[in-house]
N, C-alpha and C positions, 0 to 999 in steps of 0.2 A: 650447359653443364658438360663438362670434360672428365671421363671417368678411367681410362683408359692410355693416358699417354705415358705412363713408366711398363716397361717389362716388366712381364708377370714371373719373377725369378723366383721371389721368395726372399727375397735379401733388406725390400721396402717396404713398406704396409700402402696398401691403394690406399691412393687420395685423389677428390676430386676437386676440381677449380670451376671456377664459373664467371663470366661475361653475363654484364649487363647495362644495355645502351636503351639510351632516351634521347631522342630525337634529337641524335648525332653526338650524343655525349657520351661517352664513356666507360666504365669501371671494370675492374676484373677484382674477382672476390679469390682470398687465399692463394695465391697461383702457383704457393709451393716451392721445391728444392729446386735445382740444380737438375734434379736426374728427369724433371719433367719442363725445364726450360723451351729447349729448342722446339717439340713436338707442340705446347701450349702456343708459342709465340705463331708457328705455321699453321694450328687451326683456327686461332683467333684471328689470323689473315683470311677465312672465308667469310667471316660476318663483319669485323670490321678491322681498320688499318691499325694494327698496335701503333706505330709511333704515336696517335692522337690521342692513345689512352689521357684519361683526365686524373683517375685516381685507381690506388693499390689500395683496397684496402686490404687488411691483415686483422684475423681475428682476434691472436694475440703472435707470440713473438717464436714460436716452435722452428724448428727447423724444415719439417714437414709444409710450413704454413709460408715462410717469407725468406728460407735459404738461399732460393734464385735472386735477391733484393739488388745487386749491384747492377747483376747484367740488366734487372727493368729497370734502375736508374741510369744507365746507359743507353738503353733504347730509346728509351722514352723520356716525355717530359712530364710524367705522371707524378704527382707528390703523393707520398706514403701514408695512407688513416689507420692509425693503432694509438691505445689507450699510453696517454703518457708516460703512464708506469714503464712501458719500453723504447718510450722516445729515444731516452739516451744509450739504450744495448744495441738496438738495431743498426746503429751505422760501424759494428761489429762484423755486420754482415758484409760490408761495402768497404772499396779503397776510400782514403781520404778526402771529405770533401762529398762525398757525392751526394750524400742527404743534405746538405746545408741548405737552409730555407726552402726545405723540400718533405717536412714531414708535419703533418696535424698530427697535435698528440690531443686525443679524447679525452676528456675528462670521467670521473667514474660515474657520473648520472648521464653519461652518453649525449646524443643531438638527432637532428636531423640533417642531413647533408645534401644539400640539393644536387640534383642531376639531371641534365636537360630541360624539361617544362617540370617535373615532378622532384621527388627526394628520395633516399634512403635512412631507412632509420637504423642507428646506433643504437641496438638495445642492452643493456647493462645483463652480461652475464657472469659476474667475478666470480672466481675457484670453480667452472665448470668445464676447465678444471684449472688454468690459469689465471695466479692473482689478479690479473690487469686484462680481462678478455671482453669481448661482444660480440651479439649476434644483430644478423642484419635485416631490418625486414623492409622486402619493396609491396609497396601499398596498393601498386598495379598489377603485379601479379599474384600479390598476396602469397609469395612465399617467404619463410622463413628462416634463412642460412643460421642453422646454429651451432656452425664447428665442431668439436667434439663431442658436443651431446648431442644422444641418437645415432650415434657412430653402429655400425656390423660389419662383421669383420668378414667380407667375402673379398671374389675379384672382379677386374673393370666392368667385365660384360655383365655382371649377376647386376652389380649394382646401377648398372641402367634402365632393372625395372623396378616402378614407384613396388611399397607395400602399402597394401589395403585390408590386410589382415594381421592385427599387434601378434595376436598369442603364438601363431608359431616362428615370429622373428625375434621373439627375445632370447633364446638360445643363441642368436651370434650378437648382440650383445649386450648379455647381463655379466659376461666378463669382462671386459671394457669399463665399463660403468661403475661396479663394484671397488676396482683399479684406480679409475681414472675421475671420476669425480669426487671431491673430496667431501661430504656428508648431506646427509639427508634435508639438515637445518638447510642449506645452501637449496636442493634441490626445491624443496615445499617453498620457499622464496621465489623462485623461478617459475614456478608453472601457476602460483598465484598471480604473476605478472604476467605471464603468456597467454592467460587464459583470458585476458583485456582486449588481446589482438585479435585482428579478422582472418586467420589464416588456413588458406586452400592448401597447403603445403610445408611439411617441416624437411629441410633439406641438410643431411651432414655433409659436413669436411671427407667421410670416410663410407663407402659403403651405398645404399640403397633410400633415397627420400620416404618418406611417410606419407600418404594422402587421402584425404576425404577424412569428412565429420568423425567419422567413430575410430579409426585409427587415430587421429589426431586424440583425440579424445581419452583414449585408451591408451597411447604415450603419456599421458598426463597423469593419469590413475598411476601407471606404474614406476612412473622415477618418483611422481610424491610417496612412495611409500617403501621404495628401494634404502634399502644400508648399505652404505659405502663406505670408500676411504676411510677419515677417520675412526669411524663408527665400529672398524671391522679389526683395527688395532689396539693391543693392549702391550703391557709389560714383555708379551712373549715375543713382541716384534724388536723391541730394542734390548735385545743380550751382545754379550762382545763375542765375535765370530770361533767359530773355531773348527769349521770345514774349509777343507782346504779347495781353492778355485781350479776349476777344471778348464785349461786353455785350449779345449781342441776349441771346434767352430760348433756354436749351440743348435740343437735341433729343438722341432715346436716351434711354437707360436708364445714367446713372453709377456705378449699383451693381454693374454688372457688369464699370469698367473694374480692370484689373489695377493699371495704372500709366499 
Protein backbone atom coordinates (compact mmCIF):
# COMPACT_ATOMS: atom_id res chain seq x y z
CA UNK A 1 0.00 0.00 0.00
CA UNK A 2 1.28 3.38 -1.39
CA UNK A 3 -0.37 6.35 0.60
CA UNK A 4 1.76 9.00 0.04
CA UNK A 5 3.19 9.57 -3.43
CA UNK A 6 1.25 12.98 -4.45
CA UNK A 7 2.06 16.33 -2.73
CA UNK A 8 0.38 17.20 0.15
CA UNK A 9 -0.95 20.69 -1.45
CA UNK A 10 -4.40 20.54 -1.09
CA UNK A 11 -5.09 20.82 -4.81
CA UNK A 12 -5.63 16.49 -4.99
CA UNK A 13 -7.48 14.37 -2.44
CA UNK A 14 -5.00 11.46 -1.19
CA UNK A 15 -5.23 8.34 -2.85
CA UNK A 16 -3.68 5.18 -2.16
CA UNK A 17 -2.63 2.33 -4.68
CA UNK A 18 -1.57 -0.96 -4.04
CA UNK A 19 0.71 -3.94 -5.38
CA UNK A 20 0.03 -7.30 -5.20
CA UNK A 21 2.36 -10.33 -6.17
CA UNK A 22 1.93 -13.99 -6.09
CA UNK A 23 4.74 -16.01 -6.81
CA UNK A 24 6.07 -13.73 -9.44
CA UNK A 25 2.92 -12.46 -10.75
CA UNK A 26 1.79 -9.31 -10.65
CA UNK A 27 -0.98 -6.68 -10.21
CA UNK A 28 -1.29 -3.15 -9.04
CA UNK A 29 -4.64 -2.22 -7.66
CA UNK A 30 -6.09 1.55 -8.66
CA UNK A 31 -2.71 3.28 -9.43
CA UNK A 32 -4.38 6.45 -9.99
CA UNK A 33 -3.63 9.81 -12.00
CA UNK A 34 -0.90 11.26 -13.66
CA UNK A 35 0.19 13.32 -10.47
CA UNK A 36 1.18 9.90 -8.69
CA UNK A 37 2.69 8.29 -11.81
CA UNK A 38 6.34 8.51 -11.73
CA UNK A 39 6.72 8.36 -7.69
CA UNK A 40 4.20 4.78 -7.99
CA UNK A 41 6.23 3.43 -10.77
CA UNK A 42 9.96 4.16 -8.62
CA UNK A 43 8.31 2.40 -5.48
CA UNK A 44 7.01 -0.39 -7.15
CA UNK A 45 10.62 -0.81 -8.30
CA UNK A 46 11.64 -1.94 -4.60
CA UNK A 47 9.27 -4.98 -4.49
CA UNK A 48 8.90 -5.76 -7.91
CA UNK A 49 9.90 -4.93 -11.67
CA UNK A 50 6.79 -2.76 -13.11
CA UNK A 51 7.49 -3.70 -16.60
CA UNK A 52 6.35 -7.52 -15.61
CA UNK A 53 3.29 -6.23 -14.22
CA UNK A 54 0.48 -8.86 -15.36
CA UNK A 55 -2.55 -6.74 -14.70
CA UNK A 56 -4.11 -2.93 -13.84
CA UNK A 57 -6.79 -3.43 -12.27
CA UNK A 58 -9.09 -0.42 -11.89
CA UNK A 59 -12.05 -0.22 -9.71
CA UNK A 60 -14.04 1.74 -11.81
CA UNK A 61 -13.11 4.50 -14.42
CA UNK A 62 -12.49 7.91 -12.03
CA UNK A 63 -9.79 9.88 -12.86
CA UNK A 64 -8.28 9.57 -9.39
CA UNK A 65 -8.46 5.68 -10.12
CA UNK A 66 -6.89 4.98 -13.81
CA UNK A 67 -5.90 8.83 -15.31
CA UNK A 68 -2.14 7.57 -15.48
CA UNK A 69 -3.64 4.47 -18.01
CA UNK A 70 -1.58 5.40 -21.10
CA UNK A 71 1.81 5.74 -19.57
CA UNK A 72 1.02 1.92 -17.90
CA UNK A 73 0.19 0.88 -21.23
CA UNK A 74 3.44 2.06 -22.37
CA UNK A 75 5.32 0.68 -19.64
CA UNK A 76 4.09 -2.17 -19.33
CA UNK A 77 2.66 -5.01 -20.90
CA UNK A 78 -0.04 -5.21 -18.20
CA UNK A 79 -3.80 -5.53 -19.67
CA UNK A 80 -6.42 -3.37 -17.95
CA UNK A 81 -9.39 -5.23 -15.46
CA UNK A 82 -12.43 -2.88 -15.24
CA UNK A 83 -16.19 -3.70 -15.53
CA UNK A 84 -17.24 -3.35 -19.06
CA UNK A 85 -19.47 -0.67 -18.47
CA UNK A 86 -15.94 1.32 -19.09
CA UNK A 87 -14.35 -0.84 -21.45
CA UNK A 88 -15.10 1.44 -24.17
CA UNK A 89 -14.28 5.12 -22.13
CA UNK A 90 -11.07 4.15 -20.84
CA UNK A 91 -9.08 4.10 -24.00
CA UNK A 92 -10.14 8.01 -23.66
CA UNK A 93 -7.58 7.96 -21.32
CA UNK A 94 -4.70 6.72 -23.81
CA UNK A 95 -3.23 7.54 -27.47
CA UNK A 96 -4.64 5.38 -30.18
CA UNK A 97 -4.29 1.92 -30.12
CA UNK A 98 -2.91 1.37 -26.96
CA UNK A 99 -5.68 -0.63 -25.15
CA UNK A 100 -6.38 -2.79 -28.24
CA UNK A 101 -6.64 -6.39 -26.92
CA UNK A 102 -5.37 -5.13 -23.82
CA UNK A 103 -8.43 -4.77 -21.56
CA UNK A 104 -10.78 -7.47 -19.61
CA UNK A 105 -13.88 -6.00 -19.32
CA UNK A 106 -15.89 -7.68 -16.06
CA UNK A 107 -18.99 -8.45 -16.39
CA UNK A 108 -21.58 -7.10 -13.61
CA UNK A 109 -21.66 -10.56 -11.49
CA UNK A 110 -17.69 -10.09 -11.39
CA UNK A 111 -15.09 -13.41 -11.43
CA UNK A 112 -12.23 -14.65 -10.00
CA UNK A 113 -8.88 -13.74 -11.76
CA UNK A 114 -6.11 -15.86 -11.23
CA UNK A 115 -2.75 -14.75 -10.07
CA UNK A 116 0.21 -16.55 -9.69
CA UNK A 117 -0.57 -20.11 -7.70
CA UNK A 118 -3.89 -18.33 -6.19
CA UNK A 119 -6.70 -15.44 -7.41
CA UNK A 120 -8.33 -12.36 -6.92
CA UNK A 121 -11.70 -11.84 -6.56
CA UNK A 122 -13.95 -9.42 -8.49
CA UNK A 123 -16.51 -8.55 -6.04
CA UNK A 124 -19.65 -6.67 -7.49
CA UNK A 125 -19.90 -3.42 -6.00
CA UNK A 126 -22.26 -1.24 -8.48
CA UNK A 127 -23.21 2.76 -7.46
CA UNK A 128 -20.77 2.61 -4.45
CA UNK A 129 -20.48 4.97 -5.98
CA UNK A 130 -19.85 4.14 -9.64
CA UNK A 131 -22.41 2.47 -12.01
CA UNK A 132 -19.87 -0.20 -13.44
CA UNK A 133 -17.43 -0.47 -10.12
CA UNK A 134 -15.70 -3.55 -7.93
CA UNK A 135 -14.00 -4.44 -5.08
CA UNK A 136 -11.14 -6.79 -4.79
CA UNK A 137 -10.60 -9.21 -2.37
CA UNK A 138 -7.33 -11.56 -2.01
CA UNK A 139 -8.15 -14.71 -0.23
CA UNK A 140 -4.47 -14.69 1.22
CA UNK A 141 -4.43 -11.95 2.73
CA UNK A 142 -7.82 -11.60 3.35
CA UNK A 143 -8.06 -8.04 2.58
CA UNK A 144 -10.56 -6.27 1.01
CA UNK A 145 -9.85 -3.21 -1.56
CA UNK A 146 -13.00 -1.56 -1.62
CA UNK A 147 -12.41 1.94 -3.39
CA UNK A 148 -14.42 4.40 -2.41
CA UNK A 149 -16.33 2.89 0.24
CA UNK A 150 -14.71 3.44 3.59
CA UNK A 151 -13.04 6.21 2.11
CA UNK A 152 -11.58 9.39 5.20
CA UNK A 153 -10.68 12.12 4.29
CA UNK A 154 -7.04 12.72 5.98
CA UNK A 155 -3.27 12.90 4.66
CA UNK A 156 -0.67 10.16 3.41
CA UNK A 157 0.92 9.76 6.70
CA UNK A 158 -2.37 9.70 8.95
CA UNK A 159 -3.58 7.06 6.61
CA UNK A 160 -0.88 4.63 7.06
CA UNK A 161 -2.26 3.76 10.26
CA UNK A 162 -4.90 0.78 10.19
CA UNK A 163 -8.23 1.87 12.37
CA UNK A 164 -9.35 -0.26 15.06
CA UNK A 165 -11.83 1.82 16.62
CA UNK A 166 -15.22 2.73 14.11
CA UNK A 167 -16.85 5.50 16.41
CA UNK A 168 -14.41 8.14 16.42
CA UNK A 169 -13.37 7.76 12.53
CA UNK A 170 -16.71 8.35 11.24
CA UNK A 171 -16.46 11.94 11.47
CA UNK A 172 -13.80 11.90 8.38
CA UNK A 173 -16.01 10.02 6.71
CA UNK A 174 -19.71 10.38 7.00
CA UNK A 175 -19.32 13.22 4.46
CA UNK A 176 -17.96 11.35 1.92
CA UNK A 177 -20.41 8.60 2.13
CA UNK A 178 -23.45 10.82 2.49
CA UNK A 179 -22.05 12.47 -1.08
CA UNK A 180 -20.62 9.75 -2.61
CA UNK A 181 -22.62 6.69 -2.30
CA UNK A 182 -25.70 6.73 -3.92
CA UNK A 183 -28.41 5.02 -1.33
CA UNK A 184 -28.95 3.10 1.28
CA UNK A 185 -30.89 0.21 -0.77
CA UNK A 186 -27.41 -0.07 -2.53
CA UNK A 187 -25.54 -0.05 0.69
CA UNK A 188 -27.72 -2.85 2.79
CA UNK A 189 -27.04 -4.83 -0.67
CA UNK A 190 -23.32 -4.76 0.00
CA UNK A 191 -22.60 -5.45 3.42
CA UNK A 192 -25.30 -8.38 3.11
CA UNK A 193 -22.75 -9.77 0.52
CA UNK A 194 -19.60 -8.66 2.52
CA UNK A 195 -20.62 -10.21 5.36
CA UNK A 196 -20.12 -13.87 3.24
CA UNK A 197 -16.37 -12.96 3.04
CA UNK A 198 -13.35 -13.93 5.35
CA UNK A 199 -12.07 -10.58 5.79
CA UNK A 200 -8.91 -9.54 8.18
CA UNK A 201 -9.08 -6.02 6.48
CA UNK A 202 -11.29 -3.58 4.65
CA UNK A 203 -8.78 -1.37 2.77
CA UNK A 204 -10.02 2.24 0.66
CA UNK A 205 -8.82 3.90 -2.43
CA UNK A 206 -8.72 7.05 0.12
CA UNK A 207 -7.58 7.52 3.51
CA UNK A 208 -6.92 4.81 6.48
CA UNK A 209 -7.80 0.72 6.20
CA UNK A 210 -10.28 -0.68 8.83
CA UNK A 211 -9.11 -3.76 10.76
CA UNK A 212 -10.01 -6.52 13.06
CA UNK A 213 -13.43 -8.31 13.97
CA UNK A 214 -15.34 -5.48 15.65
CA UNK A 215 -14.21 -2.53 13.53
CA UNK A 216 -14.85 -4.54 10.55
CA UNK A 217 -18.05 -5.29 11.90
CA UNK A 218 -18.99 -1.96 13.12
CA UNK A 219 -18.33 -0.64 9.44
CA UNK A 220 -20.98 -2.83 8.48
CA UNK A 221 -23.54 -1.64 11.17
CA UNK A 222 -22.93 1.65 10.05
CA UNK A 223 -23.23 2.17 6.01
CA UNK A 224 -26.25 -0.54 6.50
CA UNK A 225 -28.03 2.03 8.16
CA UNK A 226 -26.31 5.41 6.71
CA UNK A 227 -28.68 7.82 4.06
CA UNK A 228 -27.18 8.93 1.33
CA UNK A 229 -27.16 10.11 -2.06
CA UNK A 230 -30.40 9.63 -3.26
CA UNK A 231 -32.00 9.33 -0.05
CA UNK A 232 -30.92 13.00 0.98
CA UNK A 233 -32.38 14.66 -2.44
CA UNK A 234 -35.67 16.12 -3.02
CA UNK A 235 -37.35 18.65 -5.21
CA UNK A 236 -35.07 21.46 -3.40
CA UNK A 237 -31.99 19.88 -5.16
CA UNK A 238 -33.31 20.38 -8.68
CA UNK A 239 -34.52 24.23 -8.98
CA UNK A 240 -33.03 26.45 -11.96
CA UNK A 241 -29.98 28.42 -10.64
CA UNK A 242 -29.95 31.71 -9.79
CA UNK A 243 -26.72 32.60 -7.89
CA UNK A 244 -24.30 33.71 -9.66
CA UNK A 245 -20.63 31.55 -9.65
CA UNK A 246 -17.92 32.78 -7.85
CA UNK A 247 -14.60 32.37 -10.15
CA UNK A 248 -11.93 33.09 -7.73
CA UNK A 249 -10.05 29.64 -6.68
CA UNK A 250 -12.41 27.59 -4.09
CA UNK A 251 -11.48 27.17 -0.51
CA UNK A 252 -12.63 23.96 1.91
CA UNK A 253 -12.88 20.75 1.11
CA UNK A 254 -15.96 20.10 -1.56
CA UNK A 255 -15.97 16.49 -0.77
CA UNK A 256 -17.53 16.82 2.05
CA UNK A 257 -20.37 19.14 0.94
CA UNK A 258 -23.71 17.37 1.10
CA UNK A 259 -25.62 19.65 -1.01
Amino acid sequence: MFTDLMEEDGQAVQANQFLVVDHGVGAVIDPGGNLAYNELYLALSRWFAPRELSYVLASHADPDIIASLDRWMSSTNAKLVISRIWERFVPHFTKAGKTEDRVIGVPDTGGRLALGRSELWLVPAHFLHSEGNFHFYDPVSRILFTGDLGVSMMNGEQARTPVKDLKPHIPKMEGFHRRYMVSNKILRLWVQMARRLDVRMLVPQHGAPITGSKAIADFYDWVESLSCGIDLFDDRNYQLPTATIDARPARGNPLLRVA
